[in-house]
PDB file of N, CA, C and O in Angstrom:
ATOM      1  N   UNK A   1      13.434  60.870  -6.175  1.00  0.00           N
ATOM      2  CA  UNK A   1      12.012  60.891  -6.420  1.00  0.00           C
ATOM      3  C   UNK A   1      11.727  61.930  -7.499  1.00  0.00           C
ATOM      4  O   UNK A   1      12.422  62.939  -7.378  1.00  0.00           O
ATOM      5  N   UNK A   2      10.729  61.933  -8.701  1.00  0.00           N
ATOM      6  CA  UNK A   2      10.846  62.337  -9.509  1.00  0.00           C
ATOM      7  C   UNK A   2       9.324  63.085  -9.179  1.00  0.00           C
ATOM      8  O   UNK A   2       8.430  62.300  -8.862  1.00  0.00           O
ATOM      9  N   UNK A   3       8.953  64.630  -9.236  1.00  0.00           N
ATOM     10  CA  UNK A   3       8.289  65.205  -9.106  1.00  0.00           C
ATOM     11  C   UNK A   3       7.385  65.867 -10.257  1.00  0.00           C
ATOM     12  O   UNK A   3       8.035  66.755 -10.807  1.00  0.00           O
ATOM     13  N   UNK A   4       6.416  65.761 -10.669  1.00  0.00           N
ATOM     14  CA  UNK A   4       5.833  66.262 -11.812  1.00  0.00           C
ATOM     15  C   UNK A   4       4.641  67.503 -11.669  1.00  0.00           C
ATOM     16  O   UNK A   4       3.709  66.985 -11.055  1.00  0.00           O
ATOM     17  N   UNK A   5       4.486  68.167 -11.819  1.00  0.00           N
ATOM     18  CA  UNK A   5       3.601  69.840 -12.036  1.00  0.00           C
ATOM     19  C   UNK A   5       2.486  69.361 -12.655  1.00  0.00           C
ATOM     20  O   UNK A   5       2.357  68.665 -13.661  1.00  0.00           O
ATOM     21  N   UNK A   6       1.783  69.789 -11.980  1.00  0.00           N
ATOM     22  CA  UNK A   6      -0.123  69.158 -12.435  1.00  0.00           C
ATOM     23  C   UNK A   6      -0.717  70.353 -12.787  1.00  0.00           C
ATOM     24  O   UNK A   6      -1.038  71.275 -12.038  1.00  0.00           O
ATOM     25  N   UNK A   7      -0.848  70.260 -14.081  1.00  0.00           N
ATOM     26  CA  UNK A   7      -0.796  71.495 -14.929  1.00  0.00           C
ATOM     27  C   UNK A   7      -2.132  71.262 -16.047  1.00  0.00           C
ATOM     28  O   UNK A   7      -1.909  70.080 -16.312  1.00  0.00           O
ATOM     29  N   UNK A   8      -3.073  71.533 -16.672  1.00  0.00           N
ATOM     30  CA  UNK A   8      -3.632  71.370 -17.608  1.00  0.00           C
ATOM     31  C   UNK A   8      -5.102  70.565 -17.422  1.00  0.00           C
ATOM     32  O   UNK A   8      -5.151  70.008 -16.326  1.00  0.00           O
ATOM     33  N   UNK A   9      -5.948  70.433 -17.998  1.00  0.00           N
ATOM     34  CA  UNK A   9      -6.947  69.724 -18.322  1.00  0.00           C
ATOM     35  C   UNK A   9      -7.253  68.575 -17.143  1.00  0.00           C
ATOM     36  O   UNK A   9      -8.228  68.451 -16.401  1.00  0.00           O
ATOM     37  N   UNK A  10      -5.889  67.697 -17.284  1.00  0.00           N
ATOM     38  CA  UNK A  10      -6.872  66.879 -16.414  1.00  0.00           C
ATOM     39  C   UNK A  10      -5.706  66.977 -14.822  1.00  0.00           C
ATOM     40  O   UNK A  10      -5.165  66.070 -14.190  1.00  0.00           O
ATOM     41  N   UNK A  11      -5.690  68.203 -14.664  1.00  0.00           N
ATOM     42  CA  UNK A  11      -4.801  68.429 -13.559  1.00  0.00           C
ATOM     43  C   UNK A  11      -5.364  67.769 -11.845  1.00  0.00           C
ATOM     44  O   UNK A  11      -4.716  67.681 -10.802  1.00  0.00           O
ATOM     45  N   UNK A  12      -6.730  67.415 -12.130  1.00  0.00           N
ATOM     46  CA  UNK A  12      -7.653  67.497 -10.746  1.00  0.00           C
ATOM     47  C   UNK A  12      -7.310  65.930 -10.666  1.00  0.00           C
ATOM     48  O   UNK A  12      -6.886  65.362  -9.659  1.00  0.00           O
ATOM     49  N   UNK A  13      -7.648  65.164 -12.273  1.00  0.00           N
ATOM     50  CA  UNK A  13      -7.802  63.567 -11.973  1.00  0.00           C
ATOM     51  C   UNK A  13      -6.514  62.930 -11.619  1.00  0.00           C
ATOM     52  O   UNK A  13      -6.360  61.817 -11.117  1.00  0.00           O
ATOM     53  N   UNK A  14      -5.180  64.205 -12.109  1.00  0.00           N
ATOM     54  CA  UNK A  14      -3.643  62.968 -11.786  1.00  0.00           C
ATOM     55  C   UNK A  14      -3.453  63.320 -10.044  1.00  0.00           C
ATOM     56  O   UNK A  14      -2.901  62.571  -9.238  1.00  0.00           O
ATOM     57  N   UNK A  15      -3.876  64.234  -9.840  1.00  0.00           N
ATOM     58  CA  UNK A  15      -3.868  64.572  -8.247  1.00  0.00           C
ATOM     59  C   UNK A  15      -4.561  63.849  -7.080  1.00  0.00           C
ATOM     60  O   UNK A  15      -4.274  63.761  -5.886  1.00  0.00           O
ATOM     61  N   UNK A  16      -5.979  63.161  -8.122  1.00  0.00           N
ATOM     62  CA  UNK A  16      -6.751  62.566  -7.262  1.00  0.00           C
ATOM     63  C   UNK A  16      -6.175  61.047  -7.370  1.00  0.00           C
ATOM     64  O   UNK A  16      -6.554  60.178  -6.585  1.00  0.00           O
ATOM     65  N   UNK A  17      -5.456  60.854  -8.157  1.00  0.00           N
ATOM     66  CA  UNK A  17      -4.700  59.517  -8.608  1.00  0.00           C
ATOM     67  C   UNK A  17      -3.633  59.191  -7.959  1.00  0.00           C
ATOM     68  O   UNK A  17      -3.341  58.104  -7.460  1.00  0.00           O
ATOM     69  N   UNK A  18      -2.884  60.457  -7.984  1.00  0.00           N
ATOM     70  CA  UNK A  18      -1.447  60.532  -6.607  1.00  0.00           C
ATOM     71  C   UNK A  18      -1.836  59.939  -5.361  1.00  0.00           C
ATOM     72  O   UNK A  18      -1.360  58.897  -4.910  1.00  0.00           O
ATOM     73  N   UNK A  19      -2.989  60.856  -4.660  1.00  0.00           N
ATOM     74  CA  UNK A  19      -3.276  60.428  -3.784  1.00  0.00           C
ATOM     75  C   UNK A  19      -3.927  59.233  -3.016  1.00  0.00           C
ATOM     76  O   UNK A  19      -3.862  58.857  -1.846  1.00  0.00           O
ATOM     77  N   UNK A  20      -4.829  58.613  -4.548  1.00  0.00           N
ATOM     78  CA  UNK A  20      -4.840  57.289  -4.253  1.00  0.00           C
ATOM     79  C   UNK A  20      -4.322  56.270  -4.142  1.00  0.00           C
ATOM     80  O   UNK A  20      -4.796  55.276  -3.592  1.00  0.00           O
ATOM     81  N   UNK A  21      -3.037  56.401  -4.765  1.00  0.00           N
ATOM     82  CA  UNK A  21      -1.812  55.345  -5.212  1.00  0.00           C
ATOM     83  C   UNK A  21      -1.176  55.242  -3.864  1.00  0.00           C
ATOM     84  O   UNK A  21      -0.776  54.132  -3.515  1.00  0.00           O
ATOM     85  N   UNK A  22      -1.006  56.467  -2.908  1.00  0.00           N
ATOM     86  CA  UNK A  22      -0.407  56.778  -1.797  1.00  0.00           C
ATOM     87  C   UNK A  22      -1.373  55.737  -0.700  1.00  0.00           C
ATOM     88  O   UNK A  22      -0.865  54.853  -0.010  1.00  0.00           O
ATOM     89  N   UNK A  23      -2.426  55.972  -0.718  1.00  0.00           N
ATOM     90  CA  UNK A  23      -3.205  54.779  -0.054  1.00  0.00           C
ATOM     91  C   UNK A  23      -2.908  53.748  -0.463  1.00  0.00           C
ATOM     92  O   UNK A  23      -2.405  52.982   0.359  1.00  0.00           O
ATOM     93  N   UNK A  24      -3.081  53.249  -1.920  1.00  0.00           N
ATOM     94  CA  UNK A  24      -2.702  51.827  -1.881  1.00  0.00           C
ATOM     95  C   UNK A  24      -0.717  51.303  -1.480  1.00  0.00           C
ATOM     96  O   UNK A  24      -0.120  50.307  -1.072  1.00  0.00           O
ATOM     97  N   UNK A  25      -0.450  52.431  -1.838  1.00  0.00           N
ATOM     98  CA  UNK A  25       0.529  51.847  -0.989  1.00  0.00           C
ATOM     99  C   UNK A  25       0.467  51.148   0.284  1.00  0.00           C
ATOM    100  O   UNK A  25       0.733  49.974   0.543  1.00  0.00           O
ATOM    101  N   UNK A  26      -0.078  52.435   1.295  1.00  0.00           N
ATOM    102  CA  UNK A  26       0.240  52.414   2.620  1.00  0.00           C
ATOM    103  C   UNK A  26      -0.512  51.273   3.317  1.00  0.00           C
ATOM    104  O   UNK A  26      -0.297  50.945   4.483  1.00  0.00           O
ATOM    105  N   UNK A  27      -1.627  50.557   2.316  1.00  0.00           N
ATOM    106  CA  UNK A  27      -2.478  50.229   2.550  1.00  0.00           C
ATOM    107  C   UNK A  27      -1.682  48.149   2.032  1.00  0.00           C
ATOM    108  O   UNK A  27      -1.718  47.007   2.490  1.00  0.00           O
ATOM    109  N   UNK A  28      -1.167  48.819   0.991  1.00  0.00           N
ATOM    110  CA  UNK A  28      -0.035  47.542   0.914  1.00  0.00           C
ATOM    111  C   UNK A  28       0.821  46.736   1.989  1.00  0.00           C
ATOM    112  O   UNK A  28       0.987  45.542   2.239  1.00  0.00           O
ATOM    113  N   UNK A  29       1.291  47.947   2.512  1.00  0.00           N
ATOM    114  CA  UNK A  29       2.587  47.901   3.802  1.00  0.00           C
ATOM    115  C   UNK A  29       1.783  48.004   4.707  1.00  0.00           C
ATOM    116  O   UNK A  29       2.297  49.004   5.207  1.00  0.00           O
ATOM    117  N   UNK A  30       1.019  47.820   5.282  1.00  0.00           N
ATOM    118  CA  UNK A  30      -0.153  47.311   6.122  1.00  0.00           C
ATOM    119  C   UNK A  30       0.356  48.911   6.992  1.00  0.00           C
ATOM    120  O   UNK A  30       1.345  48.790   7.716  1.00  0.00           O
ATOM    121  N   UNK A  31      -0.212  50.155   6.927  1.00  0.00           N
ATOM    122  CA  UNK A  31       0.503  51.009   6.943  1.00  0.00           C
ATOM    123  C   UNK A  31      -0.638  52.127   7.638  1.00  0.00           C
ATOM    124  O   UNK A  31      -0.396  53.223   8.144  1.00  0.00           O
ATOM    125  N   UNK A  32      -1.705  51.566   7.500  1.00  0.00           N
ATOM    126  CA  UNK A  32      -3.004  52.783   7.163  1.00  0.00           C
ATOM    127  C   UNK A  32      -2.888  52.908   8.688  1.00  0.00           C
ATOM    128  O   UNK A  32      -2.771  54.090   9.009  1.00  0.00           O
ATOM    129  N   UNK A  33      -2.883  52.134   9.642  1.00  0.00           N
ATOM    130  CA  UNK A  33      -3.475  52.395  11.033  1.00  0.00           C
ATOM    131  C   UNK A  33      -2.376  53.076  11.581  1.00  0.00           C
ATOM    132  O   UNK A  33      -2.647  53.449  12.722  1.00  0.00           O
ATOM    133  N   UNK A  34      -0.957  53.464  11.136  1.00  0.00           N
ATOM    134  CA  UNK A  34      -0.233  54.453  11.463  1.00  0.00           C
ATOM    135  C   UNK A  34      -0.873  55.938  11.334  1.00  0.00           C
ATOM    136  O   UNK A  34      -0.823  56.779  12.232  1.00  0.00           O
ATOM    137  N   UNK A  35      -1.522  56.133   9.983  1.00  0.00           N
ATOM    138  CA  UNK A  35      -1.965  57.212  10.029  1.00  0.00           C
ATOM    139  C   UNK A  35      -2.758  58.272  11.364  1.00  0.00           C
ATOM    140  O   UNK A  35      -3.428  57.931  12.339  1.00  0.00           O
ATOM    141  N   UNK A  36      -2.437  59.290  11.002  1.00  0.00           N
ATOM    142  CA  UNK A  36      -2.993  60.161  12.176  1.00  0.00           C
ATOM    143  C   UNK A  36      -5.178  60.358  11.879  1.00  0.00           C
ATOM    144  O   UNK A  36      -5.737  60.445  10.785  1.00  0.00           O
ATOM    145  N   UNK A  37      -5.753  60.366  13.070  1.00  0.00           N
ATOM    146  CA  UNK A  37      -7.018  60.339  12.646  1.00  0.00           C
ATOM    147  C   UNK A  37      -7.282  61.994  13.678  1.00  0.00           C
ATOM    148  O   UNK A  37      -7.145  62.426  14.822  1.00  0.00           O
ATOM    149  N   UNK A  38      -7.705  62.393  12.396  1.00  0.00           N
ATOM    150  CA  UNK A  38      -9.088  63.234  13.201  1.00  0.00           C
ATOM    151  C   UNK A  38     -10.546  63.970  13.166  1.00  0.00           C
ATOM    152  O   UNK A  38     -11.045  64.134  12.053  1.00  0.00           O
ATOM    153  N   UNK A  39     -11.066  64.300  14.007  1.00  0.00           N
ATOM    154  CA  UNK A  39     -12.636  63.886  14.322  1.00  0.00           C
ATOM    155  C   UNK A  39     -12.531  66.030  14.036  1.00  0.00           C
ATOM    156  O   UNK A  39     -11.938  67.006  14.497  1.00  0.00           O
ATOM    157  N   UNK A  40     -13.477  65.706  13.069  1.00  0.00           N
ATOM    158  CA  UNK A  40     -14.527  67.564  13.451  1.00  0.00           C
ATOM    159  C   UNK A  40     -15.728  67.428  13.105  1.00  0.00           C
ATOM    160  O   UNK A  40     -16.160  66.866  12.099  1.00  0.00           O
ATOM    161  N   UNK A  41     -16.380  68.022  14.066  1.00  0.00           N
ATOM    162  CA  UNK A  41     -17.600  67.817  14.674  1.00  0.00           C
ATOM    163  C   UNK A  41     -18.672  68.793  13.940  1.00  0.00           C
ATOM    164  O   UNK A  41     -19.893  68.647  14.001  1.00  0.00           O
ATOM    165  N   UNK A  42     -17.823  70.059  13.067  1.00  0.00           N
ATOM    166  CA  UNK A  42     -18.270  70.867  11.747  1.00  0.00           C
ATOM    167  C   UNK A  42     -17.196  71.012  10.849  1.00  0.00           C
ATOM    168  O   UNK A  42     -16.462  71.819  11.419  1.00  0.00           O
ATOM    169  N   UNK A  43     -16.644  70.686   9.717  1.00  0.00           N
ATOM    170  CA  UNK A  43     -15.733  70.419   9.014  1.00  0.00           C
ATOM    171  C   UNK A  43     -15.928  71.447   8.091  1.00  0.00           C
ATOM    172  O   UNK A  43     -14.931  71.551   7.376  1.00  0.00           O
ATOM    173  N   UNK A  44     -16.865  72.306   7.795  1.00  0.00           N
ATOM    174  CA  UNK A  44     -17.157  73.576   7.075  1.00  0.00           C
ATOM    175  C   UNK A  44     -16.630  74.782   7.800  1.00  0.00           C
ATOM    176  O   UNK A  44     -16.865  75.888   7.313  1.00  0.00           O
ATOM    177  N   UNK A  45     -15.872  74.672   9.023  1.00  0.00           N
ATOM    178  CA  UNK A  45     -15.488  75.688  10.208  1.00  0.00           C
ATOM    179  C   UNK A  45     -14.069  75.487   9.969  1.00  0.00           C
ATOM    180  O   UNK A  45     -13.314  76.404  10.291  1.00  0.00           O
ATOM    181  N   UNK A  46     -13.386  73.982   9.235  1.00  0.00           N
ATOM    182  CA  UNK A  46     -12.171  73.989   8.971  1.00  0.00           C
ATOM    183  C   UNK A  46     -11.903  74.875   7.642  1.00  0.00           C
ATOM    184  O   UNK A  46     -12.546  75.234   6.656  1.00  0.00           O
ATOM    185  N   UNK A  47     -10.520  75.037   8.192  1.00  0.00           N
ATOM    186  CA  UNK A  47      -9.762  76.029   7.176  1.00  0.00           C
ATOM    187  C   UNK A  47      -9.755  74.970   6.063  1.00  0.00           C
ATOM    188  O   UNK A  47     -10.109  73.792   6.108  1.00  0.00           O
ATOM    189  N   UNK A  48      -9.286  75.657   5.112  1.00  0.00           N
ATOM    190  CA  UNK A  48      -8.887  74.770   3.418  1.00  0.00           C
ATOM    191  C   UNK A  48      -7.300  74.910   3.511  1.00  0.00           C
ATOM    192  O   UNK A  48      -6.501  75.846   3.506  1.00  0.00           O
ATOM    193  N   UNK A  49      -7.246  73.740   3.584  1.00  0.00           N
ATOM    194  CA  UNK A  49      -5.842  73.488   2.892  1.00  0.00           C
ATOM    195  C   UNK A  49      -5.361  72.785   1.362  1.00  0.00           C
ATOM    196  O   UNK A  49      -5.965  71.946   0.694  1.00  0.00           O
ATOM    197  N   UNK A  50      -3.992  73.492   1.080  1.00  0.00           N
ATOM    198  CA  UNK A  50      -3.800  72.587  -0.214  1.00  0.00           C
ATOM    199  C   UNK A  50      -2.653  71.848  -0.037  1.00  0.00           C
ATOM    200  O   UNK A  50      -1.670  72.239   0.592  1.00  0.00           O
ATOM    201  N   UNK A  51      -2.799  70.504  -0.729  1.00  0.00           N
ATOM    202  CA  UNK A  51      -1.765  69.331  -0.566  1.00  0.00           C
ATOM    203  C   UNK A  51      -1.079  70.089  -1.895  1.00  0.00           C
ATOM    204  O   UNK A  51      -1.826  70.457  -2.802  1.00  0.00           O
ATOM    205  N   UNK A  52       0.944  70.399  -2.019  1.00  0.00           N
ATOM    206  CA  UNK A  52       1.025  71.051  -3.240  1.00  0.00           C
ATOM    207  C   UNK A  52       2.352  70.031  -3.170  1.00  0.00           C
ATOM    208  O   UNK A  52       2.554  69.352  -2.164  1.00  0.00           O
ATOM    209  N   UNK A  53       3.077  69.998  -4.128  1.00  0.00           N
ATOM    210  CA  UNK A  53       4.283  69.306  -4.494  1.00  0.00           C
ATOM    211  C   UNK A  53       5.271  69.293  -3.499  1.00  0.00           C
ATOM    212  O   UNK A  53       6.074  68.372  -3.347  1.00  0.00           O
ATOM    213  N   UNK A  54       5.211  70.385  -2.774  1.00  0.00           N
ATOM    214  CA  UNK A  54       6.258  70.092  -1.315  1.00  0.00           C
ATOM    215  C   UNK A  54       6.173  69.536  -0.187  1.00  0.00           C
ATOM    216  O   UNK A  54       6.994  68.982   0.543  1.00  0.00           O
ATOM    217  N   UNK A  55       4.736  69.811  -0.101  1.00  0.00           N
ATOM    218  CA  UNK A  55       4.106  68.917   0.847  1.00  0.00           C
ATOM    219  C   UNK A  55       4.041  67.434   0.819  1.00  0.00           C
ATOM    220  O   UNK A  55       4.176  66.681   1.784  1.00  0.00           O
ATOM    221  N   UNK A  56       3.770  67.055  -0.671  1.00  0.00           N
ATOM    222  CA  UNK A  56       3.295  65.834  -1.371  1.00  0.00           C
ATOM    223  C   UNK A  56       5.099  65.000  -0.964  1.00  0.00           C
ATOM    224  O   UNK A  56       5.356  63.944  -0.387  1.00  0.00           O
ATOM    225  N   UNK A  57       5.817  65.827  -1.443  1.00  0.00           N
ATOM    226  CA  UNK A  57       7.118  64.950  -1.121  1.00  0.00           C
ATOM    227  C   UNK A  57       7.662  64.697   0.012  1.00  0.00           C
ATOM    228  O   UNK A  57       8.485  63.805   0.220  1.00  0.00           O
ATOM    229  N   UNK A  58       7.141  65.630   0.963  1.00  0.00           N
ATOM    230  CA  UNK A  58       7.486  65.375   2.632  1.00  0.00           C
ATOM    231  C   UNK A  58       6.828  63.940   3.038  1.00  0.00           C
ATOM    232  O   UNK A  58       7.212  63.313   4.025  1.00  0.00           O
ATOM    233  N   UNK A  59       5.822  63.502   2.192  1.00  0.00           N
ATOM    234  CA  UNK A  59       4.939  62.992   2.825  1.00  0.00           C
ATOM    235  C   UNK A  59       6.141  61.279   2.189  1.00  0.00           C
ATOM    236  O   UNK A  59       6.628  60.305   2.763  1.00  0.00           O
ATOM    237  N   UNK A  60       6.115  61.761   0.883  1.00  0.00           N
ATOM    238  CA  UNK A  60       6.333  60.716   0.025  1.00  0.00           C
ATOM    239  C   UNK A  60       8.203  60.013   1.026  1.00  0.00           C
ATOM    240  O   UNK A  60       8.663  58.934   1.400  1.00  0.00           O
ATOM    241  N   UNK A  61       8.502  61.054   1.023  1.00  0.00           N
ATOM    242  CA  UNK A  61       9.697  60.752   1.561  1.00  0.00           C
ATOM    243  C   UNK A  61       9.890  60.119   3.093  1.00  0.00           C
ATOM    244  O   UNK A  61      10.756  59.300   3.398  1.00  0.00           O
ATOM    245  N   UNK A  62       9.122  60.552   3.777  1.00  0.00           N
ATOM    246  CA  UNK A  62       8.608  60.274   4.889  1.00  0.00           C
ATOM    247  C   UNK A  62       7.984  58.840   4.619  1.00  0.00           C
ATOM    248  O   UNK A  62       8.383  58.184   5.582  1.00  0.00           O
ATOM    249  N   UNK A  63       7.212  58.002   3.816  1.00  0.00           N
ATOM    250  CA  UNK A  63       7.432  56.688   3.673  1.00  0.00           C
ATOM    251  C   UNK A  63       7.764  56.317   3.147  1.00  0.00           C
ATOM    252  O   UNK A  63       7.247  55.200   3.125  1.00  0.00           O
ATOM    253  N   UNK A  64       8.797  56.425   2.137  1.00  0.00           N
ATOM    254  CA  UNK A  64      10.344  55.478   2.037  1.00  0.00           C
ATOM    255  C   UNK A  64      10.932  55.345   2.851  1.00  0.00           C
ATOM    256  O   UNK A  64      11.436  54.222   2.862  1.00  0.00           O
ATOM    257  N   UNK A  65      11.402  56.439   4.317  1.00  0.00           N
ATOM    258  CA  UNK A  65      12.149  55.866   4.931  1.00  0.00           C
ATOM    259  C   UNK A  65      11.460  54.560   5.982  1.00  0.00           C
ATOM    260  O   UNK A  65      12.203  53.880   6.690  1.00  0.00           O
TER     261      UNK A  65
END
């Protein structure tokens, strides 16, 4: 799997693009209702997380197999 550094100008739109492509995948492989769901009831009380390249490949790798 070939990993690329989102770096520059339009660093926000290839990230928001990754992640959509990842849906249409999963969404291909009839895949989505595997996903995990969850409910917050104030979502401004959740912490921030960041999705970063290591994460992104756990994920990626995790559906190839």
């Amino acid at each position: 799997m070939f990993l690329r550094r989102r770096n520059g100008d339009n660093r926000i739109v290839n990230e928001v693009d990754d992640i959509m492509a990842l849906f249409i995948v999963l969404d291909d492989n009839i895949l989505l209702n595997k996903l995990s769901r969850y409910v917050a009831d104030r979502p401004d009380n959740m912490p921030a997380t960041r999705l970063n390249e290591g994460n992104l490949a756990i994920v990626m790798n995790v559906m190839e197999k």
